[in-house]
N, C-alpha and C positions, 0 to 999 in steps of 0.2 A: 266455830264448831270444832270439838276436840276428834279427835282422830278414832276412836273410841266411841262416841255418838252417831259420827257418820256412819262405822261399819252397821252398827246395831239398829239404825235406821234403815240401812238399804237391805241387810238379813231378814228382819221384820218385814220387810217389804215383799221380800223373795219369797219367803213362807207360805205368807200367807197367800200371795200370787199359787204357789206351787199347791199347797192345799186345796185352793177353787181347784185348779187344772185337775189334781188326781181327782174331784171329785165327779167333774165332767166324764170322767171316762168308767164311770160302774153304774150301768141304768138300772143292774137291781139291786142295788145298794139303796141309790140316792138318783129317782126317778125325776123329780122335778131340776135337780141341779144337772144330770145329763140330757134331759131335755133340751134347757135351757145351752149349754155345750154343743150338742148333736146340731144344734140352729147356728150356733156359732162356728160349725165347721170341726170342732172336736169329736167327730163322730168316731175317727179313725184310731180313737187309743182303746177305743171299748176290746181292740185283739191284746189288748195286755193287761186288761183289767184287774187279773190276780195279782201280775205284779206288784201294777200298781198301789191297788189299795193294801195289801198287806207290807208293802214295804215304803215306797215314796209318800204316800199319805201318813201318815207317822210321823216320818222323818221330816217333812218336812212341819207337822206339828211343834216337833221335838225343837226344831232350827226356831222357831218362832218363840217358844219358851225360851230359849238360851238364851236369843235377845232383848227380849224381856228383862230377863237377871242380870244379863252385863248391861244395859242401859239405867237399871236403879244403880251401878254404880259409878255414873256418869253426870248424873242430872240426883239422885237423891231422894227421889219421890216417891213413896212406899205404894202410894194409892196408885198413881200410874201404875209401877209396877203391876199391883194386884187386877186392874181391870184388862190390863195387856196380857195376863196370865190366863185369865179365863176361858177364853175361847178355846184354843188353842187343848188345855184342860177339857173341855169337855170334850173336844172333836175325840182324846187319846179314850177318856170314860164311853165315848159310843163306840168305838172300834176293839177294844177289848172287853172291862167289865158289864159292859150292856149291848154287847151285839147281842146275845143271844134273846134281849127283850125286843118284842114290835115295835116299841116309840124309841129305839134306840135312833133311829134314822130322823126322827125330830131333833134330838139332842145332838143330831150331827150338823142338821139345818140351822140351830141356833148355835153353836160352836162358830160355825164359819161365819155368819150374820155379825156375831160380835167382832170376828175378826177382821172383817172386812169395814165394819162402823168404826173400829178404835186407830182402823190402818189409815183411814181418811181423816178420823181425828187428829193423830198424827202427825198427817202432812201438811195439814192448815196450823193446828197449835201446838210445835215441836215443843219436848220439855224442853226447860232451862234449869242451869243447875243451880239450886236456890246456896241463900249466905247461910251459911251456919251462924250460929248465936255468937256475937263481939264479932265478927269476920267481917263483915259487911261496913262502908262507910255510911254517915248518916249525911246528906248533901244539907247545908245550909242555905 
């Protein structure tokens, strides 16, 4: 594993980890996900709530994007890429261009759902960097 792939596996990983987290901590944002937190014992971030979602939840969006794009050019794989992107995409489209819509808070549910599917995808079937055309040997 190149040096390169690990970071952008364990960033991916932090992300999207940090993502659930901020979203545990806005009950009126994202009620079922701080529910779901406040049970977990993440009751106690709802006293930073603004911060967090207007700044850490982004951010840590944004981290998960990055890794994303530095990992297609580790492994090569457009479609990983693109479904690694998605989430993450949506979660930034429900906090900016559609908060101001009521189902914005679905599109944040399904942002993190993806990212949380693709991060366990993942870690069971890490990419591999495929051969390029003539690169590859052909085994007899």
């Amino acid at each position: 594993m190149s040096k390169l792939s690990f970071v952008t596996r364990i960033s991916d990983k932090a992300g999207m980890i940090g993502t659930v987290l901020s979203a545990f901590s806005c009950a009126a944002c994202f009620p079922a996900i701080a529910g779901i937190g406040a049970a977990l014992g993440f009751g106690f971030l709802s006293q930073w709530e603004w911060t967090i979602i207007s700044t850490w939840f982004p951010l840590f969006a944004v981290i998960v994007i990055a890794a994303n794009i530095l990992g297609y050019f580790s492994h090569k794989q457009w479609h990983r890429t693109v479904l690694g992107l998605v989430g993450p995409i949506l979660v930034l489209l429900s906090l900016y261009p559609f908060f101001k819509y009521a189902w914005s808070t679905y599109v944040t549910y399904v942002g993190i759902a993806i990212m949380l599917v693709f991060s366990i995808w993942d870690m069971f079937w890490p990419a591999n960097k495929k051969c390029a055309d003539g690169e590859c040997e052909v085994k007899s």
